[in-house]
N, C-alpha and C positions, 0 to 999 in steps of 0.2 A: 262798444265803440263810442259811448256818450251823444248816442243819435239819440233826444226827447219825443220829437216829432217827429215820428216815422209815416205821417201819413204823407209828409213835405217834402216826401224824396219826390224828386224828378225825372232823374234817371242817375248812372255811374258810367265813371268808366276805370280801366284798369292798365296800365303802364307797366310790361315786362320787362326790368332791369337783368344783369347778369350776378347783381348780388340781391337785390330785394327789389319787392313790385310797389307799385304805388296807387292804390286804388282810393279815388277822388268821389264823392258822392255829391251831388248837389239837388237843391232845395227849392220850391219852388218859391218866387218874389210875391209876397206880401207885404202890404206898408206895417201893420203891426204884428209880423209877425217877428221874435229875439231871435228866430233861426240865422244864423251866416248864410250866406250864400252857397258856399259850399265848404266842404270840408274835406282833408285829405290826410290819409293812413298808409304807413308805411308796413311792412312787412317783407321780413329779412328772409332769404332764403336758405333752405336748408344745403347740406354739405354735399348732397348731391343734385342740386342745381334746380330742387324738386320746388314747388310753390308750398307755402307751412298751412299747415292744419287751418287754423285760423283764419286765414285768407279762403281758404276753399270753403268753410263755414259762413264766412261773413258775406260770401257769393252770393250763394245757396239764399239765405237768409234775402239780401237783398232785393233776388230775382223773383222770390214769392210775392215780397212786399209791394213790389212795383206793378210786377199782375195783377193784385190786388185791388177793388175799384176800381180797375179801366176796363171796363165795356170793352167787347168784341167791337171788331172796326165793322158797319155796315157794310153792304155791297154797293151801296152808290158814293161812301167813304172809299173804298177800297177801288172802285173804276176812276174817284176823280187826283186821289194819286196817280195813279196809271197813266191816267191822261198829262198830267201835271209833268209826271217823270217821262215819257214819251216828249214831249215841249224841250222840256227840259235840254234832253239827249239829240234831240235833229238839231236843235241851234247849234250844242257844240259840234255836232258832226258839218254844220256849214260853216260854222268857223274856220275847224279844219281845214276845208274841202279851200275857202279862197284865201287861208294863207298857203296851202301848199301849191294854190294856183301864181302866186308872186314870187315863185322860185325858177319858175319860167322864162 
């Protein structure tokens, strides 16, 4: 795929079209580093609508290299998401809760 720096992945994502997918990788921001920001690959689908060889290889590959180096998330990592996403979710639920109260 002409990725140099594979350590500079950051994460991907992948984009199911009905004729080919588009799976985007991007890198992490360093001032000297010649990586782009990100980059993105096309891959054509085959005749029966199936995702190509290629693509499910360059996954695969991807999803090692990403685990790769990152530490398990601690348990006081992993309660202060919890907490975060919990915050997160009553505020929109009181959102909710007083625009549905101005329908009133």
């Amino acid at each position: 795929m002409g990725i140099t720096e594979v350590e500079s992945i950051a994460r991907y994502t992948l984009k199911e079209g009905s004729h080919s997918d588009e799976l985007k990788v991007y890198f992490h921001c360093t001032g000297g580093n010649s990586q782009p920001h990100s980059m993105k690959f096309d891959f054509q689908r085959l005749a029966t609508n199936t995702a190509a060889a290629e693509l499910l290889s360059a996954l695969d590959e991807l999803q090692q290299l990403t685990r790769q180096g990152q530490p398990a998330p601690t348990r006081e990592q992993l309660l202060g998401e919890l907490n975060h996403l919990e915050k997160v979710v009553s505020a929109k639920i009181a959102e909710m809760r007083f625009n549905l109260k101005q329908w009133h």
